[in-house]
N, C-alpha and C positions, 0 to 999 in steps of 0.2 A: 504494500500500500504506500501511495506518495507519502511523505513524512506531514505535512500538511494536513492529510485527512486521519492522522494518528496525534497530531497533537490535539485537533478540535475533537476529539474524541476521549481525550485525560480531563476534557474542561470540567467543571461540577453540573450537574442536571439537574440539581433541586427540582423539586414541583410543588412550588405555592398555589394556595387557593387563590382564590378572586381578590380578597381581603389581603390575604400576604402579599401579591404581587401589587396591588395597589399601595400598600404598607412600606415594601420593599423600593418600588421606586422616589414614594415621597420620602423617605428618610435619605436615599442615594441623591436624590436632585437637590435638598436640604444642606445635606453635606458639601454639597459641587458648590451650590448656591454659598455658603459663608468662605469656604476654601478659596473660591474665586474669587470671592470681595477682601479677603484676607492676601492674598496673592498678587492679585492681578486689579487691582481695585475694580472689580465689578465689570469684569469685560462680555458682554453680550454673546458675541461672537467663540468663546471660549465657552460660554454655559450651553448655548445652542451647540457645538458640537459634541461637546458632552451630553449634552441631552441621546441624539440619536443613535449609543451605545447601546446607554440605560434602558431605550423603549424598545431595544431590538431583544435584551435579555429578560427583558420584562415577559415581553410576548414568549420566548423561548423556554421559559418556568414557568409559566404555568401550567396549570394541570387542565387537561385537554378538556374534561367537562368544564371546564371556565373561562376558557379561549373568550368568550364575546366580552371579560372585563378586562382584555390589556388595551386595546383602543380604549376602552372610558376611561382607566386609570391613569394612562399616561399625560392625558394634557393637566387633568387635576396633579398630579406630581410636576409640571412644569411651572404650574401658578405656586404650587407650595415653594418650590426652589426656588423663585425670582422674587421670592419676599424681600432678602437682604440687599440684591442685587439692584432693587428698584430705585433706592434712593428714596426720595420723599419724605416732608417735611413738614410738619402742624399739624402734629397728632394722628388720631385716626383716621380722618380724613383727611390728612395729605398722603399719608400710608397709601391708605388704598386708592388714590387716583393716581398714585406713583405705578400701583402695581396692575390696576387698569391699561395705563397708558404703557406700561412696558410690555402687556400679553397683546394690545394692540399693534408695537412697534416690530415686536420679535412673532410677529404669527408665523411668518415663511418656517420658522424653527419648528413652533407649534404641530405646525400641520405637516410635515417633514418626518417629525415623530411618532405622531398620529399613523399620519400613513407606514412609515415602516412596524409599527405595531400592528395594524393592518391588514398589511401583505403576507408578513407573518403568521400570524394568525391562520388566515386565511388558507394559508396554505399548509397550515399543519390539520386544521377542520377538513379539506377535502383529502389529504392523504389517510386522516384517520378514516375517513368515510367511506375511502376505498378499501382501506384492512380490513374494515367490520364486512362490507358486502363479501369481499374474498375470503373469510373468515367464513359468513353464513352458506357459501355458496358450496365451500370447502365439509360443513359441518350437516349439509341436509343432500351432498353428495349431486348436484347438477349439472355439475362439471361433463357429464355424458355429450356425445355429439348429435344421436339420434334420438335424443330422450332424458325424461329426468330416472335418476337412481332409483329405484323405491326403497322401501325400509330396512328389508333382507338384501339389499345391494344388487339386485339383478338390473336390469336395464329394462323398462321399460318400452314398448315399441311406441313410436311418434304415430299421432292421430291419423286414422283416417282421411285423406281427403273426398270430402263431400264431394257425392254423384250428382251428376247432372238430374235434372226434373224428367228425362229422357228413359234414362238408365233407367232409373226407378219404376216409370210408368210400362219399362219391360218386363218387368218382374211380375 
């Protein structure tokens, strides 16, 4: 195997619920968000890259019955993380039109994340969706060419095709 597809394979797999992966990324984007204001005095562009890590492993942990909460969780973990990074000034209401105005400014990021949470997703939902069919297809034996299996495993002969109103009236 290329050496590439052996180290993405040593990575950790966790599977959070819907709650933990939403949990999991607002504490990560939290982290980015003071690190980067600690750092970098609050660079935009440095939190939005970091962001589309986070929403890709976000999507990648969770646990497949909960695949539809990494798209919702991930933009709410970006408004969490841009708290420090917003700036703003007099009180809570400067707060929060600081952090208005920065989920306005940086949406490209937003949606960026979004979408790779997304696509993600998306395409672990139709991969699982295909294991489950080949799964049942494999498990009620249909896989036959001329027919379905029956229960004792013999093969089944394919339908009759319907006589003509001709044939019949021969009879």
């Amino acid at each position: 195997m290329p050496p590439v597809v052996l180290a993405l394979r040593r990575l950790p797999s966790p599977r959070l619920t819907g709650l933990g992966a939403g949990l999991f990324a607002s504490a990560v984007m939290l982290a980015i968000g003071f690190l980067d204001l600690l750092l970098l005095d609050g660079s935009p562009v440095v939190y939005g890259l970091l962001f589309l890590p986070v929403s890709a492993l976000t999507a990648l942990w969770v646990r497949t019955a909960d695949l539809v909460t990494a798209p919702i969780g991930v933009p709410i973990a970006f408004a969490v993380g841009v708290l420090p990074i917003a700036g703003g000034t007099g009180g809570l209401g400067g707060q929060a039109m600081a952090v208005v105005t920065a989920l306005a400014v940086h949406a490209g990021w937003l949606y960026g994340g979004t979408l790779v949470a997304g696509i993600i997703a998306s395409v672990r939902k139709v991969r699982d969706m295909g294991r489950r069919q080949q799964r049942t297809r494999t498990a009620t034996g249909t896989a036959g060419t001329n027919g379905a299996v029956g229960a004792a495993g013999a093969v089944k002969p394919a339908d009759p095709v319907a006589k003509s109103s001709k044939a019949a009236k021969a009879r």
